[in-house]
N, C-alpha and C positions, 0 to 999 in steps of 0.2 A: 470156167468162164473165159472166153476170146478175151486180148487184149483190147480190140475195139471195142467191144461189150464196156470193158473195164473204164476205158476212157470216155466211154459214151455216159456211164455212170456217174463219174467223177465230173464231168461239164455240167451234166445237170444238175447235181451236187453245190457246186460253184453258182450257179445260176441262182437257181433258189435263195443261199444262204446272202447271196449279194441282194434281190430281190427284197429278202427279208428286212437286213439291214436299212435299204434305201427308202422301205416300206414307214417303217418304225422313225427315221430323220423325216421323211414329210410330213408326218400325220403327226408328229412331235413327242412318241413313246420313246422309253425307257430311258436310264438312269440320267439326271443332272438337266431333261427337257427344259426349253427355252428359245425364246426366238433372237435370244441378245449372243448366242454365240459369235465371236470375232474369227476371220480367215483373213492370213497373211495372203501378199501377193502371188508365192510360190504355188497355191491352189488355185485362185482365180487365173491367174497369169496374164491379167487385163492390164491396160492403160496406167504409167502411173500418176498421180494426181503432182502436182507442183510440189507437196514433200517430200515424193519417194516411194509414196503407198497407192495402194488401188483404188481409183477413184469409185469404185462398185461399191466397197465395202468399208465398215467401220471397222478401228482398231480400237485396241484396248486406250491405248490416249485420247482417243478421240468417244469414245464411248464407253460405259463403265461396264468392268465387268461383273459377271452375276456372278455372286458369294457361292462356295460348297455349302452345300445344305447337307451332306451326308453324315457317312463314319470315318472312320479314321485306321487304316490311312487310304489314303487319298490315292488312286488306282490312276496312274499316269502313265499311257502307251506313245511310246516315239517310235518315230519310220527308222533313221538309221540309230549307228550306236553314238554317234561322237553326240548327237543330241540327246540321245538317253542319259550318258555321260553326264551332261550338265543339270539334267533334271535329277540325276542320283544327289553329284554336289552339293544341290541346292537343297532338296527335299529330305535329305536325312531321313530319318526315320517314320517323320509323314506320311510319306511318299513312297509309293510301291511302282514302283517302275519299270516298264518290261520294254523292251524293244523288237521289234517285228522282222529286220532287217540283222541278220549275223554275219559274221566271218566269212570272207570269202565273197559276199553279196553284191551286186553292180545294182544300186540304185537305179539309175539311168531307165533300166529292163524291167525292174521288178515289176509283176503282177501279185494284188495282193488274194492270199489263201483261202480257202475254208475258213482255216481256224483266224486268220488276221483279221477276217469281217467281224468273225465271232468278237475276238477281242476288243477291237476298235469302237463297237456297238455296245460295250460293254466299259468304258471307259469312263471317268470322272473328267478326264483332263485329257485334251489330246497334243501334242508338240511333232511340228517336222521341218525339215529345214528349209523350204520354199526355196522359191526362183527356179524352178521348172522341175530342179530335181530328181521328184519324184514323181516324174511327169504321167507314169501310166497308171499314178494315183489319185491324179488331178482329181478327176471324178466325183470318187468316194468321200475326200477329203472336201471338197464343195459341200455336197449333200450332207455331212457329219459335223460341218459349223456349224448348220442352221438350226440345231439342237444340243449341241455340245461343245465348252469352250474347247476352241480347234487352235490351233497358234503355230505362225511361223516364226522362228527363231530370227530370223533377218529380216523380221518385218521393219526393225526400227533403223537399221542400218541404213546413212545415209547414203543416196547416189551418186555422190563425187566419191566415195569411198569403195565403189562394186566396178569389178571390171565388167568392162561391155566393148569385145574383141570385133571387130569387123566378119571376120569370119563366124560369128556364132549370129549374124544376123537379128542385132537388134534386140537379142535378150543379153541379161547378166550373165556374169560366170558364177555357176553357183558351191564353187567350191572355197568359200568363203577359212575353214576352219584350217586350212592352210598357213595363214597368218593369223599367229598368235595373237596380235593386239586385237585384230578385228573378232576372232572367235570370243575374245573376252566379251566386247559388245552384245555378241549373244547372249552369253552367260545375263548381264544387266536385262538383258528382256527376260528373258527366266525367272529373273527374281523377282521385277516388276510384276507380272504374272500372277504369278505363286502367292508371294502378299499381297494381289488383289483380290483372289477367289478363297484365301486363309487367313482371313485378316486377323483372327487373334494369334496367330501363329507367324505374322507378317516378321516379327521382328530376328525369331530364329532364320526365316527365308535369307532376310537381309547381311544377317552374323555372318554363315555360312558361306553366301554367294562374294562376301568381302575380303574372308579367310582364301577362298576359291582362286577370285581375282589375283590378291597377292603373288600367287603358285604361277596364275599362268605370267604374270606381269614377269617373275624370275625365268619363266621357260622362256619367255621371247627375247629376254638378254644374254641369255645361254646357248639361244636355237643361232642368235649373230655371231654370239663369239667363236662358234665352232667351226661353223660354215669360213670363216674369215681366215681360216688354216687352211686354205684350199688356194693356191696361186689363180690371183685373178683371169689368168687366159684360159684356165682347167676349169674354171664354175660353172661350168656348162651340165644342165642334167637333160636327160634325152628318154623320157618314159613314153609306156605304148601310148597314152592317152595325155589329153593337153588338159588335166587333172591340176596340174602345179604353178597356175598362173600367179595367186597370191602370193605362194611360197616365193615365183622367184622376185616379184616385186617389193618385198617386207624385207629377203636376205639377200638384194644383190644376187640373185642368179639367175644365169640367160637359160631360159626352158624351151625345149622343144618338145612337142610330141606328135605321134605317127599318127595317130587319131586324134577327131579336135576334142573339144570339151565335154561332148554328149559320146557312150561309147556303139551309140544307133548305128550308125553309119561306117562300112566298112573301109578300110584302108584302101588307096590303091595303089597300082605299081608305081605311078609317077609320083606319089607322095612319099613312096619309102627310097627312091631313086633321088630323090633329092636331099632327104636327109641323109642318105649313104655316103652321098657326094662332098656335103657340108660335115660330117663327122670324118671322114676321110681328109679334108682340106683342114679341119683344124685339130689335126691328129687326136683325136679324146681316146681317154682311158678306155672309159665304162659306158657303159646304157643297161637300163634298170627294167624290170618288167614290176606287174602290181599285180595282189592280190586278188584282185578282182576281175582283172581283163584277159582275155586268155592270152598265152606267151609269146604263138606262132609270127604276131607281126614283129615282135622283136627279136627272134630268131632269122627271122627274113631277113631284117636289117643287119644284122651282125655277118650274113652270110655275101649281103651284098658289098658290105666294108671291103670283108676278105675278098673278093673279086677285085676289087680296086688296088689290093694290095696293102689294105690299112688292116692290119688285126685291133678290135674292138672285142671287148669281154663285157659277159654279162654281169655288173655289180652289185645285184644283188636283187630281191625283193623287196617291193615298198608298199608303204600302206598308203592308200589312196584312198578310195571311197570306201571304204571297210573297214574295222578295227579289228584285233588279232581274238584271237578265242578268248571268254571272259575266264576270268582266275587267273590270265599270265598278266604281264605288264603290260604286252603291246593289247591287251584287252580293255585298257584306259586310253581317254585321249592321252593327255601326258606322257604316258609309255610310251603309245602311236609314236607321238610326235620324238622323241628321242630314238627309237631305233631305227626310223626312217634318217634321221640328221647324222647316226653313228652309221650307216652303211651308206650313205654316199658320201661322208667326209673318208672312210676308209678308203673307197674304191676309187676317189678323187683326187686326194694328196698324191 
């Protein structure tokens, strides 16, 4: 069979099984139906109401949510992993939790699969991190609350607490899990959640998500003190994407990056020309590439250094919108979050 054959197959494929899915949310079939499902802001991406939330839609404090009526456990699909992450946390043994989004994955771009409709449609519970996101999922994740609890993890986070950069035009940054204390807030919607729709099992949710909190409340006094062995004129981190807004306003560090917050939109020459110019003039060590975004714009920039006359080195890889393979450390947030903090305090000191 031609390749076009093959791709003409595989669209229609895709087409159908989305079809199906979006077929089964209106008409209000399959598992956990109902019309009381709640969608965070990051799927509507509407207006927010005076608290912070969309004024289109009810949340779970604002309306109750419908109890699992199933078996056990409780079959929980999240878009990336630091969100699956906390639904593992929290759900323990409950809870079967699979994440859609792996290693390596730019959120940002994702389209979701065959099998991701499959899953998603086939869900007790759904969690993603809203505020745009996962924006080329807006869609699905629309259509999939109005039959299934759908939740954004930063639904509850207050608005004086989200960055909202001039250049990102009016939306949030929705790289929230950056700063420790604030991702714990997440964690609290998680549990809130979970002991709403498992209420006899609300109390283990709450143990668990308490034990949880403690760890990260330790990583955020841990993620200060390290970063603080960096001489203040050197805290400068400079990655492909402007990924690390929270990070650097939680730790004291001035963040640059060659692309803004969304990784849609390509670099251009006068954007990497001026940060050549700015890394140049304030002599830096290092600049980091991530996981996720490909390397060439940070390559550029290192090359444009050395035109200048400033040798700049690549410091390292970071995790950004991805978490590392599961079964290593950097396959937990936690992990994430330390071996990101040990390679640019290396590459920085």
């Amino acid at each position: 069979m031609k390749d076009s054959t093959k791709k003409g197959w595989t669209e229609i494929h895709t087409s159908v099984l989305l079809a199906f899915v979006l077929a089964s949310v209106s008409s209000g079939c399959g598992p956990g139906s109902s019309a009381s499902g709640a969608v965070g802001r990051g799927a509507t991406d509407g207006p927010l109401a005076a608290d912070g939330r969309s004024g289109a839609d009810a949340s779970p404090s604002q309306a109750q949510i419908r109890r699992h009526a199933g078996g056990f456990p409780i079959r929980a699909v999240c878009t990336i992993g630091m969100v699956a992450d906390l639904a593992v946390n929290v759900g323990g043994s409950r809870v079967a939790v699979e994440g859609i989004m792996g290693e390596g994955v730019d959120p940002h771009l994702y389209k979701a699969s065959p099998g991701d409709l499959q899953r998603l449609g086939s869900a007790d519970i759904i969690f993603y991190n809203g505020l745009h996101l996962e924006g080329k999922m807006a869609d699905i994740l629309v259509r999939l609350a109005r039959t299934r609890p759908t939740f954004a993890v930063t639904e509850d986070l207050p608005p004086e607490l989200l960055r909202e950069p001039p250049e990102f035009q009016g939306q949030y940054d929705p790289h929230v899990w950056f700063d420790v204390s604030l991702w714990a807030r997440c964690l609290d919607r998680v549990v809130h959640v979970l002991a709403e729709f498992d209420p006899p099992h609300a109390g283990e949710y709450r143990e668990r998500g308490s034990a949880y909190r403690k760890r990260l409340e330790a990583l955020h006094g841990e993620v200060k003190k390290q970063l603080a062995e960096i001489p203040p004129g050197g805290r400068v981190l400079v990655t492909a994407h402007d990924a690390f807004g929270y990070f650097g306003r939680a730790y004291e560090v001035e963040v640059r990056g060659i692309q803004g917050m969304s990784t849609d939109a390509e670099a251009g020459v006068r954007e990497l020309s001026r940060l050549a110019d700015f890394i140049a003039e304030r002599k830096l060590k290092a600049v980091f590439v991530e996981t996720s975004v490909p390397e060439r714009f940070v390559r550029a920039l290192v090359e444009g250094c050395q035109a200048r006359g400033h040798r700049v080195v690549i410091g390292g890889q970071l995790y950004s919108d991805a978490m590392g393979k599961p079964g290593t450390p950097e396959g937990t947030y936690e992990g994430m979050v330390r071996r990101n903090v040990d390679t640019i305090v290396r590459a920085l000191q």
